[in-house]
N, C-alpha and C positions, 0 to 999 in steps of 0.2 A: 272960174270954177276949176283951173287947174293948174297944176305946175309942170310947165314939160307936157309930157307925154300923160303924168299925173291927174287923177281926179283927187278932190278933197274927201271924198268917202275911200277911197285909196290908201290914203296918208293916212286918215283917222284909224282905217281897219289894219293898214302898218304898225303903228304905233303901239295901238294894244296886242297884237301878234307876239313885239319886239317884247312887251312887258312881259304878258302871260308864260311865254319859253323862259325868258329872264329867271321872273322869278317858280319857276319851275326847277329849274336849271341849281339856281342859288337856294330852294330847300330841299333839292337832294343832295347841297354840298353840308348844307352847316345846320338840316334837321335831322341827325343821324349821330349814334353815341362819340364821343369827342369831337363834333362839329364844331363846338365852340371853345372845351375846352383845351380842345391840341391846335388852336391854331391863334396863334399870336398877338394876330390883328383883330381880335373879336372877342377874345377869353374875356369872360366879362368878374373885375377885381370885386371884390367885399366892400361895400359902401362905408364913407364915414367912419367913427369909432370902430367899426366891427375892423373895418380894413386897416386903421392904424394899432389895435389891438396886435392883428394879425405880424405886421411888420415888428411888433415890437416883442414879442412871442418868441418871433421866429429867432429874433438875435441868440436867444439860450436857450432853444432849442423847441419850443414847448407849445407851437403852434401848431400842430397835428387837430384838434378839433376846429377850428376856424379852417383851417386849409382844407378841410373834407366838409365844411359849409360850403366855402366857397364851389368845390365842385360839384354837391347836389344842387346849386342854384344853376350850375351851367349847366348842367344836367336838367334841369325845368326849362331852362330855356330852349334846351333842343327838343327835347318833347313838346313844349308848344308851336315849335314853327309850324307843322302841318295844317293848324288852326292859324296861324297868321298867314300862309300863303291862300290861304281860302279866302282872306280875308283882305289881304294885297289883289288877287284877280280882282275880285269883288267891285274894288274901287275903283278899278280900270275903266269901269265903267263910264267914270266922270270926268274923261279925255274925251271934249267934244267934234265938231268939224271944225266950229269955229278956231277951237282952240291947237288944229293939229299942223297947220303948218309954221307958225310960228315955233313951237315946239319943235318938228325936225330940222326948221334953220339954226334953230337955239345951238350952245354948247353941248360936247359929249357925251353930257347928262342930261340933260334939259327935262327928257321924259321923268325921269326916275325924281329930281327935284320938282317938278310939277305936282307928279303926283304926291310926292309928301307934304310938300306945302299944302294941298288942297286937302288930304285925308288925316295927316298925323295927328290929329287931335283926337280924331273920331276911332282912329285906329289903336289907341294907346287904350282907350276907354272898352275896344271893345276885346285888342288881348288881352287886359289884365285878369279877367275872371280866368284864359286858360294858362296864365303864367302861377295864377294863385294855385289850380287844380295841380297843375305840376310840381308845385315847390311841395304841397302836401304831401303828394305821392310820391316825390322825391327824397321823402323825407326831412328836407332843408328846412321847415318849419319848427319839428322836435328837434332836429340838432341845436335849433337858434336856442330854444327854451335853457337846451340843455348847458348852452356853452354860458350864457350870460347870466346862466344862475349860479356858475361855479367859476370864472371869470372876474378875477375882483377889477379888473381894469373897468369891465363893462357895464358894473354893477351901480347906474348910474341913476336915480329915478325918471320918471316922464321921458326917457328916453321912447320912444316906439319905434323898437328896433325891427318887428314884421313887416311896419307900415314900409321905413328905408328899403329891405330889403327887396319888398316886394316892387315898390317902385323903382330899383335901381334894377331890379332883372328884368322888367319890362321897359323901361329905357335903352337899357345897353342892347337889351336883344331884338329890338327892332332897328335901332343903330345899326346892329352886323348885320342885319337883312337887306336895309337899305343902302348900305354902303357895299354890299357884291350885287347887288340889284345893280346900281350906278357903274361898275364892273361888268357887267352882262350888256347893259347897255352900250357901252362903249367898243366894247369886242364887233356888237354885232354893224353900228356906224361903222369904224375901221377896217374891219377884216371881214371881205369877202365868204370866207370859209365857215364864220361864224352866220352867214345868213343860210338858214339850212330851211326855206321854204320859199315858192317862187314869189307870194307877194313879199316878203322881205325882201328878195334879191330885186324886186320890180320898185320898190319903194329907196330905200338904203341905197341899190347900184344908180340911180338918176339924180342925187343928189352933187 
């Protein structure tokens, strides 16, 4: 029933601590205007056709509407994080007793890949209605109209260029969530300084 000095309700109540600050932590970095799109590791590209339209635009000059797609869709993406961190605590939930000390023996990440493996399905299903509400308000939706009807590159039939999009911004921007998620978590294994609560330092320091 324990590890060390550790109980298993210890560890468990560890673990979701370590996520909940996490990702706390990672949607006030990259749910906020250029969270995604000023930072390199996460700016999320124009999918498919739209994205090679874009490259091939740009050579003579002439990708100014594609490249201001591309940022009202990172634009949606940040605006939905507040809805996906509500929605990442949420899951947290489904880090059991059984399942928590295996998890703090695991690798650097263990937590942060746990929980996606066990939620990413459910969780793609349930941002996308607030990455769709964003891209509207984002206006990334009129832009798309407007670009691929005057766009002869992209002027392609049965293409469903909203459907791409839509799924590629909610792809990628649960990607950058997940991936300074796994980043948060690491900090807080590693570095003392990063445990900033005493059951963190009680769980993380006895490891």
């Amino acid at each position: 029933t324990s590890q060390g000095a550790l109980t298993q309700a210890e560890i468990e109540a560890g673990l979701r601590q370590a996520l909940e600050i996490g990702t706390e932590r990672v949607a006030s970095q990259i749910g906020v205007t250029d969270g995604y799109w000023a930072d390199p590791k996460i700016r999320i590209p124009l999918p498919g056709r739209l994205g090679e339209a874009q490259r091939e635009l740009a050579r003579v000059g002439l990708s100014a509407p594609l490249d201001d797609l591309q940022l009202r869709m990172n634009r949606a993406a940040e605006d939905a994080v507040p809805a996906g961190k509500k929605i990442v605590i949420d899951a947290v939930r489904s880090i059991t007793i059984q399942d928590a000390v295996s998890i703090l023996n695991g690798g650097d990440t263990a937590a942060t890949d746990f929980l996606r493996g066990r939620t990413e399905t459910s969780l793609r299903a349930t941002f996308k209605p607030y990455v769709e509400q964003a891209l509207e308000a984002s206006g990334a939706y009129q832009t798309l109209d407007s670009v691929t009807s005057s766009v002869p590159l992209l002027a392609v039939a049965a293409v469903d260029y909203k459907t791409s999009l839509t799924d590629h911004a909610v792809s990628l921007g649960l990607d950058g969530m997940f991936d300074y998620l796994a980043v948060e978590e690491q900090k807080i294994r590693e570095n003392p300084v990063a445990r900033t609560t005493e059951l963190l330092r009680k769980v993380f320091g006895a490891r």
